[in-house]
C-alpha positions in Angstrom: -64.4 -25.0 -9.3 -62.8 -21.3 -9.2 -61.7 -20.0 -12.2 -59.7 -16.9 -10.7 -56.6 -17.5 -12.1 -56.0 -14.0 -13.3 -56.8 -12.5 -10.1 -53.6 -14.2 -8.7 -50.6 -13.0 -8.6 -47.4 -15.1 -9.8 -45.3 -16.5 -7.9 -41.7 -15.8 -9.5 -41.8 -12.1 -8.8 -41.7 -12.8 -5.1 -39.6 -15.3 -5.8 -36.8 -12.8 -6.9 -37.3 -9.8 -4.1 -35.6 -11.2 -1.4 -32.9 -12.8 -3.6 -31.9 -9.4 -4.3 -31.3 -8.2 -1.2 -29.4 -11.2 0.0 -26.8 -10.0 -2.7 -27.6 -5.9 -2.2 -26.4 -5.5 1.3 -23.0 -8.0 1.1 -22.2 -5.7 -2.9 -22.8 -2.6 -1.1 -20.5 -3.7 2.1 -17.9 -5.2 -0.2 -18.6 -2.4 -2.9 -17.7 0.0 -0.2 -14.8 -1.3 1.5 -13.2 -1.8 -1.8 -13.8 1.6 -3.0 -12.0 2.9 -0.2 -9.2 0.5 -0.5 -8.5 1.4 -4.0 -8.8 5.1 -3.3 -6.2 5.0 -0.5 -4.0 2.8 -2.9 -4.2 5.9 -6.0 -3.0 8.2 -3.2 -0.3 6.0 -2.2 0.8 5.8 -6.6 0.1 9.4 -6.4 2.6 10.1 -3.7 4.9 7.6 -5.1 4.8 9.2 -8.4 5.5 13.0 -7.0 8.3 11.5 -4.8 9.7 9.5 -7.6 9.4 12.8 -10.3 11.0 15.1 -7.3 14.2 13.0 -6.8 14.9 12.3 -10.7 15.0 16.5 -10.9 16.8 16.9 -8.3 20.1 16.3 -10.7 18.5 19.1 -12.7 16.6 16.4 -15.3 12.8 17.2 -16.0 10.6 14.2 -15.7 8.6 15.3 -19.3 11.9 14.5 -20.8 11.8 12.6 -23.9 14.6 10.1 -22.4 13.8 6.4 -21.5 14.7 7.1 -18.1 12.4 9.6 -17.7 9.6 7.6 -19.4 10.5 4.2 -17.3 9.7 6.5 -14.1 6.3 7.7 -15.8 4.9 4.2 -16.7 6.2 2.9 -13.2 3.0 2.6 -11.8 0.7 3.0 -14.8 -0.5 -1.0 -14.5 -1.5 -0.8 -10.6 -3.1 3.0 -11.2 -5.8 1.6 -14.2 -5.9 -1.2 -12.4 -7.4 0.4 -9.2 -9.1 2.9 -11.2 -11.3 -0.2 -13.1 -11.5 -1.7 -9.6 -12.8 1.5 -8.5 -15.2 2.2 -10.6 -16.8 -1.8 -10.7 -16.8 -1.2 -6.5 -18.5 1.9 -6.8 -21.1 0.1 -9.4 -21.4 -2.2 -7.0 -22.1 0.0 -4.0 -24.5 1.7 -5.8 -26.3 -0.8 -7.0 -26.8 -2.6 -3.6 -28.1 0.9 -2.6 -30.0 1.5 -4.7 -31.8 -2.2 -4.3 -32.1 -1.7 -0.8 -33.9 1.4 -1.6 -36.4 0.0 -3.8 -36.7 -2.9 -1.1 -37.3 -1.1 2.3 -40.5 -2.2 3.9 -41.3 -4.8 1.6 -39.0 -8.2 2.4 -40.6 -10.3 5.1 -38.6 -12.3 7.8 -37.9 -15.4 6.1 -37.2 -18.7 7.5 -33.2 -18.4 7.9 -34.1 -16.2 11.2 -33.8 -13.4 9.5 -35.6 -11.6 12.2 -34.9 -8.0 13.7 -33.7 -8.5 17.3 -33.4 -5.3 19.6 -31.7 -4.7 22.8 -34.8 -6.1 25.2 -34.0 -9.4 22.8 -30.3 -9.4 23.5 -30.4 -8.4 27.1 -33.1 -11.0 28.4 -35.0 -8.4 29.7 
């Protein structure tokens, strides 16, 4: 009879490591490629926007008008830019969090049973 059950450690905590970085590397892949994504679409609005603003003065209007013409062509793309900033920012969350897990997690996840084993060039080449 061994009474040594404060000596040992639980089980849940180890439980939870590598279920974290299952999900860290895919949010910070994902988190990344979105980010970029949504920064190349607010360039795109941002070009659209100056190119829309330069042709409406051309006739000699000014785009800070108080007209509804003028505030129509400001709002054009208002939905799609705070919608890619929001995305932006949740991607970048994301990113960083994944990071930051992985971080925390170097060294200390063991190869698991999925074949989640490091393979290197002698592996892959048969030699």
């Amino acid at each position: 009879m061994e009474d040594s059950a404060g000596t040992q450690p639980s089980g849940l905590p180890e439980a939870r490591k590598p279920d974290l970085v299952k999900f860290a590397r895919p949010a910070l892949i994902a988190g990344s490629a979105v980010a970029v994504v949504c920064v190349a679409l607010l360039v795109i609005i941002l070009f659209l926007d100056t190119f829309n603003a330069t042709v409406y003065s051309v006739g000699g209007k000014n785009i800070q008008d108080a007209t509804d013409e003028a505030q129509d062509i400001r709002s054009l793309y208002a939905g799609a830019r705070i919608g890619g900033i929001i995305l932006l920012v949740v991607s970048l969350l994301a990113a960083v969090g994944g990071a930051v897990v992985l971080y925390l997690r170097r060294g200390t996840v063991e190869v698991g049973d999925d074949g989640d084993e490091d393979v290197d060039l002698e592996d892959l080449t048969g030699r």
